[in-house]
KOLPA-951516 format. One record per residue (C-alpha): residue number from 1; chain; x, y, z. Coordinates in Angstrom, 2 decimals. Layout:
N
r num->NUM; chaine->A; c1->X; c2->Y; c3->Z $
...
***
This chain:
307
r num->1; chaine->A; c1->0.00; c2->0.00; c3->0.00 $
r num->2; chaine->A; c1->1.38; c2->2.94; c3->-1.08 $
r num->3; chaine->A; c1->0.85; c2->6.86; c3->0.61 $
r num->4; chaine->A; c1->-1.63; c2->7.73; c3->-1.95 $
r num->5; chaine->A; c1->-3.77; c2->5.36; c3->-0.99 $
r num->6; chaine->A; c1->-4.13; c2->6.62; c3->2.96 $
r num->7; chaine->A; c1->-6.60; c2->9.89; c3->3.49 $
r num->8; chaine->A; c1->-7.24; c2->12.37; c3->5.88 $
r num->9; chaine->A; c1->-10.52; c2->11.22; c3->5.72 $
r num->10; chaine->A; c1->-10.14; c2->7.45; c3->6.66 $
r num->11; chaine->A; c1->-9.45; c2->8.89; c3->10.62 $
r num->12; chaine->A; c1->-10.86; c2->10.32; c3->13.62 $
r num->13; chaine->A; c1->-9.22; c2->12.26; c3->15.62 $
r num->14; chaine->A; c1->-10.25; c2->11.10; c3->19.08 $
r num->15; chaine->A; c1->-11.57; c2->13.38; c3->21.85 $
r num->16; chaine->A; c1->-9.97; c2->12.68; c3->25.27 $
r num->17; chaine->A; c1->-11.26; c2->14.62; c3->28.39 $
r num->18; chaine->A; c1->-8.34; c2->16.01; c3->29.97 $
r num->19; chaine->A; c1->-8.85; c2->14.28; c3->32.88 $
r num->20; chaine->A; c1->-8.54; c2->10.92; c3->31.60 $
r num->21; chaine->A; c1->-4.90; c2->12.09; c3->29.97 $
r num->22; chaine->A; c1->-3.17; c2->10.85; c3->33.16 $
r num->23; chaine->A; c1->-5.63; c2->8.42; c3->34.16 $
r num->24; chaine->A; c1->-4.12; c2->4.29; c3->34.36 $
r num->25; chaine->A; c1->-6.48; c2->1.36; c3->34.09 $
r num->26; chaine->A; c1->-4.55; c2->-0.85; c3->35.98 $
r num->27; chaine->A; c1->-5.26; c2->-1.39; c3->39.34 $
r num->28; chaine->A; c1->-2.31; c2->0.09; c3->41.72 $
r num->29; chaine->A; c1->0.15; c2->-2.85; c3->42.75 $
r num->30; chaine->A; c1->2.73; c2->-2.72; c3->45.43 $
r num->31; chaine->A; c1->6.05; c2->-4.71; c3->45.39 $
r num->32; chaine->A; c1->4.65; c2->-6.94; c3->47.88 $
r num->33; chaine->A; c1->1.61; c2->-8.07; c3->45.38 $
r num->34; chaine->A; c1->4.06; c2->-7.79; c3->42.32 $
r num->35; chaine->A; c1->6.33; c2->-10.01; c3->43.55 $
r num->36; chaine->A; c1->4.23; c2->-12.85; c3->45.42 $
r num->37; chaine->A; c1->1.79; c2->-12.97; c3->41.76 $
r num->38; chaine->A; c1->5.82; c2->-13.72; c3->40.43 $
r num->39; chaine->A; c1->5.66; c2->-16.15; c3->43.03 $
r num->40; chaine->A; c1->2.39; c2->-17.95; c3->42.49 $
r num->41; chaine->A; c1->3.49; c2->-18.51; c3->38.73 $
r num->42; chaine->A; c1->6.53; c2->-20.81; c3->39.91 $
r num->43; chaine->A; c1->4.58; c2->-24.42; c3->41.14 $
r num->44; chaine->A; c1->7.54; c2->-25.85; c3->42.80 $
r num->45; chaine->A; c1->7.55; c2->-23.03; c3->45.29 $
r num->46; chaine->A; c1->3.79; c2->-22.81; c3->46.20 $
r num->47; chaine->A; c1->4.32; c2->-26.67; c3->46.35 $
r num->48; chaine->A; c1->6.77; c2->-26.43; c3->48.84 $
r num->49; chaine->A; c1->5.03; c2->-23.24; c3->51.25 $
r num->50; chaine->A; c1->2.05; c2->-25.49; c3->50.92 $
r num->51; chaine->A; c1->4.26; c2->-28.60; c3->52.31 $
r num->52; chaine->A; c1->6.33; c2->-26.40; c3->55.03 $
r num->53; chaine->A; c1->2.20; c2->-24.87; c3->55.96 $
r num->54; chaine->A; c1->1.62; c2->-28.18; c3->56.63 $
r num->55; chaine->A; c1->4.35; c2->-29.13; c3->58.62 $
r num->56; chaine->A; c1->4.78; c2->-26.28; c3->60.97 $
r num->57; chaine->A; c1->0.82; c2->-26.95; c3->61.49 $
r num->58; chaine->A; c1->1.05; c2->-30.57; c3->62.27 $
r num->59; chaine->A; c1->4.18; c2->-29.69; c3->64.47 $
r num->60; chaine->A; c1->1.99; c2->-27.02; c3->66.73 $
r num->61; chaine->A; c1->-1.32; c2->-28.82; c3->67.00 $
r num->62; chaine->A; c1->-0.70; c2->-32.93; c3->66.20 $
r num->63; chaine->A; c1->1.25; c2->-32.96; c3->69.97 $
r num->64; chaine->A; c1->-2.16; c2->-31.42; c3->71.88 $
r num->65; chaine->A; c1->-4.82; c2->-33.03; c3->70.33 $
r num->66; chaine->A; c1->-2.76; c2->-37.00; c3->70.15 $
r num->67; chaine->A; c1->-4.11; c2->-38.89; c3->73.23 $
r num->68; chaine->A; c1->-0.60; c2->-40.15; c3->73.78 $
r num->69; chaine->A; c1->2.46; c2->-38.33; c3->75.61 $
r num->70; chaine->A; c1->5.68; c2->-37.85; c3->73.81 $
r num->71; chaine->A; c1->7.65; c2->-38.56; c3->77.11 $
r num->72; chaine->A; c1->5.40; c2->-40.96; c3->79.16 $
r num->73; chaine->A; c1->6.93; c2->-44.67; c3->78.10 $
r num->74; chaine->A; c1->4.47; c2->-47.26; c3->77.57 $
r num->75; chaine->A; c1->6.45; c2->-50.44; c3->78.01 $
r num->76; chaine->A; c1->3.38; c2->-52.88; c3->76.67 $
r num->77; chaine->A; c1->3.84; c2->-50.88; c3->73.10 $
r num->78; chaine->A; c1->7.77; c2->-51.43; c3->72.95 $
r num->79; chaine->A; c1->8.92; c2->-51.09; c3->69.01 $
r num->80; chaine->A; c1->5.50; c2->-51.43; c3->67.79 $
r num->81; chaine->A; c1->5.31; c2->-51.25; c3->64.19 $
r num->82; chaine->A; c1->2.76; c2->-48.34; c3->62.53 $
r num->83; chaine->A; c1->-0.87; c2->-49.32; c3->63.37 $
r num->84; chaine->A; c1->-4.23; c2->-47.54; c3->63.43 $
r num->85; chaine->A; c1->-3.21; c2->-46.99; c3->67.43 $
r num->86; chaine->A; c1->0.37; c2->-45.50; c3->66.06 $
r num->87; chaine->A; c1->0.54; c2->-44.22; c3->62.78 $
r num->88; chaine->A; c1->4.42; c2->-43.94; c3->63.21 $
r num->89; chaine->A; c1->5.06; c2->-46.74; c3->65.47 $
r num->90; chaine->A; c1->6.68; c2->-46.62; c3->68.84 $
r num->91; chaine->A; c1->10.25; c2->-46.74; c3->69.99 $
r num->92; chaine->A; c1->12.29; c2->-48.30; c3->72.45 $
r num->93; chaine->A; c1->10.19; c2->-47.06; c3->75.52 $
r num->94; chaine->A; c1->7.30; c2->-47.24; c3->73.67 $
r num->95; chaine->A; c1->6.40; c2->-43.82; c3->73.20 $
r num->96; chaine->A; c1->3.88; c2->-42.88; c3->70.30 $
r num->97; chaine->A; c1->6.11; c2->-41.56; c3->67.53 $
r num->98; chaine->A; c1->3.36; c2->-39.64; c3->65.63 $
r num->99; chaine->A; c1->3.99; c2->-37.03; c3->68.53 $
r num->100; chaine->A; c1->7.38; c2->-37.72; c3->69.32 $
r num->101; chaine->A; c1->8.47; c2->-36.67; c3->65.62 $
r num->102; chaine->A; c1->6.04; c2->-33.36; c3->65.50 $
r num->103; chaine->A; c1->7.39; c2->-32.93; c3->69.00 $
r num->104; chaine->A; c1->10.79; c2->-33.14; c3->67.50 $
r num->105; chaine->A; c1->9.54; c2->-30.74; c3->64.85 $
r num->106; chaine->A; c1->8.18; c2->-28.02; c3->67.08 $
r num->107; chaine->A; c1->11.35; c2->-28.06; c3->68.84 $
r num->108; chaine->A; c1->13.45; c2->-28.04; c3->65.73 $
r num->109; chaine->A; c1->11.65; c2->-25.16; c3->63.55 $
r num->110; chaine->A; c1->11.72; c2->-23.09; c3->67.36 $
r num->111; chaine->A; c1->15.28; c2->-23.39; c3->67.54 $
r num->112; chaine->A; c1->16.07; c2->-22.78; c3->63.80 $
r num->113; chaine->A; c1->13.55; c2->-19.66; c3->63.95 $
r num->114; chaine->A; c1->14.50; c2->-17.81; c3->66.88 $
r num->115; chaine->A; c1->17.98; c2->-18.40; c3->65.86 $
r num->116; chaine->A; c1->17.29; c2->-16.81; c3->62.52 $
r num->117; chaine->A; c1->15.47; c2->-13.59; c3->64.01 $
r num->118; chaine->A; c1->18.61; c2->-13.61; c3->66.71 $
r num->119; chaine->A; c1->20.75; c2->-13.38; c3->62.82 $
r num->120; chaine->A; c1->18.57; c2->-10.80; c3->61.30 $
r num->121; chaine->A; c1->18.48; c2->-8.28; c3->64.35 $
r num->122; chaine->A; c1->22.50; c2->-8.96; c3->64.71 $
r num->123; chaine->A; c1->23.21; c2->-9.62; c3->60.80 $
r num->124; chaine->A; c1->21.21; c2->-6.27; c3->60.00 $
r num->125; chaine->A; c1->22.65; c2->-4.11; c3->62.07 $
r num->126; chaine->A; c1->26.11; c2->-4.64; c3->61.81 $
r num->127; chaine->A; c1->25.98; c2->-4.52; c3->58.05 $
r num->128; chaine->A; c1->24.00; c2->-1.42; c3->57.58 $
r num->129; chaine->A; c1->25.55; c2->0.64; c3->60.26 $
r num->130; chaine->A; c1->29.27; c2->-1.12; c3->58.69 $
r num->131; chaine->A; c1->28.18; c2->0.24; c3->55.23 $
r num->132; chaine->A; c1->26.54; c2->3.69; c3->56.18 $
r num->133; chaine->A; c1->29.33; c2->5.07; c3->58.14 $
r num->134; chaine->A; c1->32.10; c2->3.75; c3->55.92 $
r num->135; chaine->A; c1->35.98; c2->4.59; c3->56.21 $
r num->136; chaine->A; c1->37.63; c2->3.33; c3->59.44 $
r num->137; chaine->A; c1->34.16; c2->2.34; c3->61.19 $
r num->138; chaine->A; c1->33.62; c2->-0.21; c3->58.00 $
r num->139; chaine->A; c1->37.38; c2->-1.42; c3->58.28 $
r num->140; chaine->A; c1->37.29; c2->-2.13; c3->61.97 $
r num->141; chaine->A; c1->34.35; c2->-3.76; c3->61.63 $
r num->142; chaine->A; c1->35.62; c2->-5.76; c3->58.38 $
r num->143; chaine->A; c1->38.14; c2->-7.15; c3->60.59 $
r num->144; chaine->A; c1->36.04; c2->-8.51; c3->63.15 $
r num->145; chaine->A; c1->33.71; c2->-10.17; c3->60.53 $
r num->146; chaine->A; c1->37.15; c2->-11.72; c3->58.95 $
r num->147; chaine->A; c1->38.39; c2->-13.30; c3->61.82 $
r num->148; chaine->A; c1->34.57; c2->-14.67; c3->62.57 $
r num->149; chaine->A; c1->34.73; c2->-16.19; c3->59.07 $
r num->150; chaine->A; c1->38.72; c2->-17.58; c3->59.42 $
r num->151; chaine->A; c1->37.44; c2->-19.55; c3->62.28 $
r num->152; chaine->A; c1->35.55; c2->-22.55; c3->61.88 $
r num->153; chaine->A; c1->31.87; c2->-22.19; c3->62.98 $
r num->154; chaine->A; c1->31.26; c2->-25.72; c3->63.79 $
r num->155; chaine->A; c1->34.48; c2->-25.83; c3->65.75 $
r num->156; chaine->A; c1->33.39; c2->-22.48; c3->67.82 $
r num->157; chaine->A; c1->29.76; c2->-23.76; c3->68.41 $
r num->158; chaine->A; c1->30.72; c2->-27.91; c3->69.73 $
r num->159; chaine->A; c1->33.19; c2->-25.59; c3->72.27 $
r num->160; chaine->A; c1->30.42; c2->-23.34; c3->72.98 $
r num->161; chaine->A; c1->28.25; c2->-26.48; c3->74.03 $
r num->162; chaine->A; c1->31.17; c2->-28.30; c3->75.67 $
r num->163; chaine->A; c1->31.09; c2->-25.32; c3->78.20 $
r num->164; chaine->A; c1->27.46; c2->-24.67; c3->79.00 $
r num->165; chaine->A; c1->24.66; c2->-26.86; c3->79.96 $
r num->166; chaine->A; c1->22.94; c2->-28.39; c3->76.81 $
r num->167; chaine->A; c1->19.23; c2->-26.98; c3->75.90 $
r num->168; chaine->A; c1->16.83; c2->-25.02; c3->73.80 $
r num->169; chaine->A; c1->18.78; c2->-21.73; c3->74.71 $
r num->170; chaine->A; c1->22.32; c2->-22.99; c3->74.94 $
r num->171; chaine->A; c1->21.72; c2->-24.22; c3->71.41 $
r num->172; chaine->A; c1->19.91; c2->-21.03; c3->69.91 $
r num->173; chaine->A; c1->23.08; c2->-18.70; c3->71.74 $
r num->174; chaine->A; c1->25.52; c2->-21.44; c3->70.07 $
r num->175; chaine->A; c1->23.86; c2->-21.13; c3->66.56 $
r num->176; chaine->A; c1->23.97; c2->-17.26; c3->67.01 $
r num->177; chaine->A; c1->27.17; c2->-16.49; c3->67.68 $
r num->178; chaine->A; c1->28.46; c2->-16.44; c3->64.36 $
r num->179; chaine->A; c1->25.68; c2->-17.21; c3->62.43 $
r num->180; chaine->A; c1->24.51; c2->-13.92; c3->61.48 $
r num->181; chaine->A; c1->28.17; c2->-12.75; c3->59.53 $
r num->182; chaine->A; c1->26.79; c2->-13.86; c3->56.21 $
r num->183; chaine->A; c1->23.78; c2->-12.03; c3->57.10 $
r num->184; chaine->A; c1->26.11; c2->-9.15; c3->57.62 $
r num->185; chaine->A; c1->28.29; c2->-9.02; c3->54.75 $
r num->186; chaine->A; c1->25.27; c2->-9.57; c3->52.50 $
r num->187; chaine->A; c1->23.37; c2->-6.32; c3->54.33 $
r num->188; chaine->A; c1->26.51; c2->-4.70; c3->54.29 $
r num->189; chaine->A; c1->27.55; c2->-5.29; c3->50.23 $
r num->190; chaine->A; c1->23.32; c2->-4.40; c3->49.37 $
r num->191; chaine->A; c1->23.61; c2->-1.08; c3->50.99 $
r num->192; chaine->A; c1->27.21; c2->0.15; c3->49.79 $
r num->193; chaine->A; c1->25.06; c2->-0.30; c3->46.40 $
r num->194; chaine->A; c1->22.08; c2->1.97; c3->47.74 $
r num->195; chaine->A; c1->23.65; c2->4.21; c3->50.09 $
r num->196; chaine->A; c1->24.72; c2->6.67; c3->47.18 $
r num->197; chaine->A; c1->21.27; c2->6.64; c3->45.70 $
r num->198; chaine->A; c1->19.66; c2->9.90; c3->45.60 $
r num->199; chaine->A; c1->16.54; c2->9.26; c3->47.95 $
r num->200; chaine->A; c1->18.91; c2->8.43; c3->50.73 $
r num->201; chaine->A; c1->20.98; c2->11.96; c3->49.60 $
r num->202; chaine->A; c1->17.48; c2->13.69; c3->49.67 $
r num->203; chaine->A; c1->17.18; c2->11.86; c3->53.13 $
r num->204; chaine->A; c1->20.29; c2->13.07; c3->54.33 $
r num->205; chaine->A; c1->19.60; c2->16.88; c3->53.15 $
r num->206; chaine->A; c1->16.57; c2->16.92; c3->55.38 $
r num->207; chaine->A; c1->18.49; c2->16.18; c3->58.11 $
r num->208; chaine->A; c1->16.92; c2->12.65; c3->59.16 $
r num->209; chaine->A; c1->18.70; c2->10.37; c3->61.29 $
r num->210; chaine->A; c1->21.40; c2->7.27; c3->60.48 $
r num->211; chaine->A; c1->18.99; c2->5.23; c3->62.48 $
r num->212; chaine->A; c1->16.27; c2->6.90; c3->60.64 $
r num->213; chaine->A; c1->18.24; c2->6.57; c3->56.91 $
r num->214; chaine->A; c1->18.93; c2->2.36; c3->58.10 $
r num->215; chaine->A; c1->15.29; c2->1.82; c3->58.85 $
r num->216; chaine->A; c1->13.12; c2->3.59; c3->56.66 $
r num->217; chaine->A; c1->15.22; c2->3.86; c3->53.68 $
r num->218; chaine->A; c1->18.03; c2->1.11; c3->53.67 $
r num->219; chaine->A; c1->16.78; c2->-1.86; c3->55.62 $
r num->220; chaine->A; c1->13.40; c2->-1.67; c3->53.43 $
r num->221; chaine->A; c1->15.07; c2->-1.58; c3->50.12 $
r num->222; chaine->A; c1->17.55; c2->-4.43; c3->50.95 $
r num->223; chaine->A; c1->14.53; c2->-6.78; c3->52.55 $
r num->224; chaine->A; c1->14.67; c2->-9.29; c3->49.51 $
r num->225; chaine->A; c1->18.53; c2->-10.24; c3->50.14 $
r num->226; chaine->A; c1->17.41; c2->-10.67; c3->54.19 $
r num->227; chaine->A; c1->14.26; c2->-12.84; c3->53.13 $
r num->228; chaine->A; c1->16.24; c2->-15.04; c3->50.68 $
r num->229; chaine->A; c1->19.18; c2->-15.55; c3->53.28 $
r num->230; chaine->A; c1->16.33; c2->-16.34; c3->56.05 $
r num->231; chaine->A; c1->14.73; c2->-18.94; c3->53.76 $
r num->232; chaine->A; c1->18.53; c2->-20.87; c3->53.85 $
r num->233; chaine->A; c1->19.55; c2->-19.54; c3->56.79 $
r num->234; chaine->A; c1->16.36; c2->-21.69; c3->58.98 $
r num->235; chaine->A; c1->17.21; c2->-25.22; c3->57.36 $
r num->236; chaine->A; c1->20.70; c2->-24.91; c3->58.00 $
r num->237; chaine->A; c1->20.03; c2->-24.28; c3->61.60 $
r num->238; chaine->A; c1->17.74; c2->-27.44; c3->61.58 $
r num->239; chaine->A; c1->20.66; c2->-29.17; c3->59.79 $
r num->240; chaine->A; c1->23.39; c2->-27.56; c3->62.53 $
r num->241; chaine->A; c1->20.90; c2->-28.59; c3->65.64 $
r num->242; chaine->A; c1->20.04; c2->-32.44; c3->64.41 $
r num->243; chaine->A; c1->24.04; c2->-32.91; c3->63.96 $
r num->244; chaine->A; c1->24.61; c2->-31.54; c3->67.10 $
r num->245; chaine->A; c1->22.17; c2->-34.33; c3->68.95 $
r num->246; chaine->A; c1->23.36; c2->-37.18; c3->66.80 $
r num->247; chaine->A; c1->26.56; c2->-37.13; c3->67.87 $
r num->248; chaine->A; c1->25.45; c2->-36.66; c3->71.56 $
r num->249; chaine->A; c1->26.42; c2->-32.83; c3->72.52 $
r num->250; chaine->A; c1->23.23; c2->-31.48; c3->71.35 $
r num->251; chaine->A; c1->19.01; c2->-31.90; c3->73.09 $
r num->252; chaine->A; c1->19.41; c2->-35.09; c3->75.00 $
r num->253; chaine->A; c1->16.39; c2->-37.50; c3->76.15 $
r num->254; chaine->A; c1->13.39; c2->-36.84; c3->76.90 $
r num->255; chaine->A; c1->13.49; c2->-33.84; c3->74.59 $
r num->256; chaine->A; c1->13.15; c2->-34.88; c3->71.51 $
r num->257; chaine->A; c1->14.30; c2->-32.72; c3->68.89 $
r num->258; chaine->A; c1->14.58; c2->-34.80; c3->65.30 $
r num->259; chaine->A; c1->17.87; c2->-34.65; c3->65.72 $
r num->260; chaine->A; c1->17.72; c2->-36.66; c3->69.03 $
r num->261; chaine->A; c1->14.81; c2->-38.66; c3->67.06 $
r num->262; chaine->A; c1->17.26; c2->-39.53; c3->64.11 $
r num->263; chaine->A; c1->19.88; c2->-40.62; c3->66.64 $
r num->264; chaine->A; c1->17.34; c2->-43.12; c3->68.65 $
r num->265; chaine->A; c1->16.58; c2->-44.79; c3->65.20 $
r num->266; chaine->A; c1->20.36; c2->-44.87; c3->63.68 $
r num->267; chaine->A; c1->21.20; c2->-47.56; c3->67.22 $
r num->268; chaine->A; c1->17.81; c2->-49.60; c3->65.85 $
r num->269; chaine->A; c1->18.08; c2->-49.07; c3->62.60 $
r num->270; chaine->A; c1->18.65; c2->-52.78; c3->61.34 $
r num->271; chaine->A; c1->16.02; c2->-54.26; c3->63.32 $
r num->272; chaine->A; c1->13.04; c2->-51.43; c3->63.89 $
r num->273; chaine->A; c1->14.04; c2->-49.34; c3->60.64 $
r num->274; chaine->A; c1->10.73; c2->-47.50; c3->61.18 $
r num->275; chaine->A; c1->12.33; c2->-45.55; c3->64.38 $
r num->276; chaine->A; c1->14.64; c2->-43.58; c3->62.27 $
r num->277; chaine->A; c1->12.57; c2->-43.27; c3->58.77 $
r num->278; chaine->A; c1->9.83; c2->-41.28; c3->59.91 $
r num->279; chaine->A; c1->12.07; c2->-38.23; c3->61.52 $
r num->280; chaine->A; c1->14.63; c2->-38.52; c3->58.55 $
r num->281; chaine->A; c1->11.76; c2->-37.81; c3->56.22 $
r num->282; chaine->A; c1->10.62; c2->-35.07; c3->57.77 $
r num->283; chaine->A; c1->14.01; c2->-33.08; c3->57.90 $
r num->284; chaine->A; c1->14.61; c2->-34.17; c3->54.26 $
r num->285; chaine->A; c1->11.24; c2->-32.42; c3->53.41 $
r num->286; chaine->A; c1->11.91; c2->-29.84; c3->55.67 $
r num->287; chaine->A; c1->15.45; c2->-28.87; c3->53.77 $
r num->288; chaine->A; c1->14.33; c2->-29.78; c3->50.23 $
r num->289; chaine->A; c1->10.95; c2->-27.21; c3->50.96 $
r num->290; chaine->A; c1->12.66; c2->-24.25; c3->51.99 $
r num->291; chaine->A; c1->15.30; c2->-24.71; c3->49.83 $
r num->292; chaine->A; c1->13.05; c2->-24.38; c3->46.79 $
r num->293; chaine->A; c1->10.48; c2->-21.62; c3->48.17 $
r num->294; chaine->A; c1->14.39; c2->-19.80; c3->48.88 $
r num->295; chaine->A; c1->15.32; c2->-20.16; c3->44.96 $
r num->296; chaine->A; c1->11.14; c2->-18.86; c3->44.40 $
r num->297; chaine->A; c1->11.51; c2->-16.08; c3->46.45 $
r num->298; chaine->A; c1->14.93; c2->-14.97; c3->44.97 $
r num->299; chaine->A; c1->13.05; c2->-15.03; c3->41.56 $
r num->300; chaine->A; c1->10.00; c2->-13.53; c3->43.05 $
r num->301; chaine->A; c1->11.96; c2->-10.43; c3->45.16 $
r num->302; chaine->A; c1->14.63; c2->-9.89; c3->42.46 $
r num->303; chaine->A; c1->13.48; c2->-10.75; c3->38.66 $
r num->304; chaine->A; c1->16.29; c2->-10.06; c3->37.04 $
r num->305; chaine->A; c1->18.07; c2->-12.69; c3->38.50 $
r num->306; chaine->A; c1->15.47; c2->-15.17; c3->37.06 $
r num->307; chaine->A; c1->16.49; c2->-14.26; c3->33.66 $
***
């Protein structure tokens, strides 16, 4: 078709209100919808917050409404395979280990949480204030962070629990003490990249705060490198703790943890294979689930690294 062919007279010029110049269809989104609609296209990761729903529910109420008492042994039900009366089976003391293993559940995701929010409040803080102020503050406290790192963490937490009482807190102070220096450096390399930006300048001009710059301006625009490191952070704590109680420094009976749980079943294992299974395959799930919904929310938060 050539330009001889096209006439004034074939359009119309359209009348827009100037009102509706500036006016959007689209409903307003925030990054909080935008990214968990990102998150709801990737099945594998709605698969696996479904799964981890599931557990962290059967791990708070399964325990209070089960008849039976993950302590009290019952010592007619010794090593009793899974039944209608025990959907696990029993162990050695013949204890019920439906609740035993959510038990060991409640007391594993506790540990691995509080030790995470224990990272985050740390982790945070030392990064952003370590990036903000710069020069010899960030050097100093550069230092520190490399000598955490030189030093084996495993090493510095089986000494921390050689000289304190084993339990919930010992183990959650162990976990802690250098588990929030990856948090750190991460904060800390996310905010070098943002604290030159020109709404932290503007914040600056106005005369607000550091504290105020770190958490209304920094901390918010850096929460989708905290969230992914939380979502790998928690299963390695669960990983840490159920090592820990296998090789006997960690929970000890009657607290049953999964790693205690694991370590019950690996002196049976031959004979009552059942003991150890159960436990083992909910740790497995537990890892494998946030391990995904970590790589969906990385996607989700950040999608340019998706691509």
């Amino acid at each position: 078709m050539t330009n001889d062919c096209v006439k004034d007279s074939m359009f119309r010029k359209v009348k827009v209100d100037e009102a509706e110049r500036e006016h959007l269809d689209a409903p307003m989104t925030s990054v909080l919808a935008d990214a968990w609609y990102r998150l709801r296209q990737n099945r594998a990761a709605v698969a696996a917050l479904f799964i981890l729903a599931a557990i962290v529910l059967l791990a708070i109420f399964a325990p209070v409404f089960s008849r039976y008492s993950f302590k009290e042994p019952d010592y007619n039900a010794i090593f009793a395979l899974p039944d209608k009366a025990h959907i696990f089976g029993t162990d050695q003391f013949g204890r019920d280990l439906w609740v035993r293993c959510w038990m060991g559940c409640r007391i594993s995701l506790m540990i691995a949480v509080v030790a995470a929010l224990v990272d985050i409040f740390i982790g945070v803080t030392y990064g952003a204030v370590s990036a903000l102020f710069g020069g010899r503050v960030d050097a100093i406290m550069q230092r520190i962070i490399e000598v955490l790192v030189g030093i084996p963490s495993l090493i510095i937490v089986i000494l921390f629990l050689m000289a304190f009482p084993a339990g919930v807190g010992t183990i959650i102070a162990a976990l802690s003490i250098t588990g929030w220096v990856n948090m750190a450096r991460l904060v800390r390399a996310e905010i070098l990249k943002l604290k030159n930006q020109e709404f932290v300048l503007a914040s600056r001009v106005l005369g607000t705060s550091s504290r105020g710059i770190i958490l209304h301006d920094l901390v918010p625009n850096a929460v989708s490198v905290i969230v992914i490191n939380v979502m790998f952070t928690i299963p390695s704590a669960i990983f840490t703790e159920a090592f820990l109680s296998f090789i006997g420094i960690g929970l000890a009976e009657p607290q049953a943890s999964l790693g205690v749980l694991i370590n019950n079943g690996y002196q049976v294992l031959q004979n009552y294979p059942h003991v150890m299974i159960f436990p083992a395959i909910i740790i497995i799930l537990i890892m494998v689930c946030f391990s995904i919904l970590g790589d969906g929310l990385r996607d989700a938060l950040d999608p340019q690294m998706s691509r």
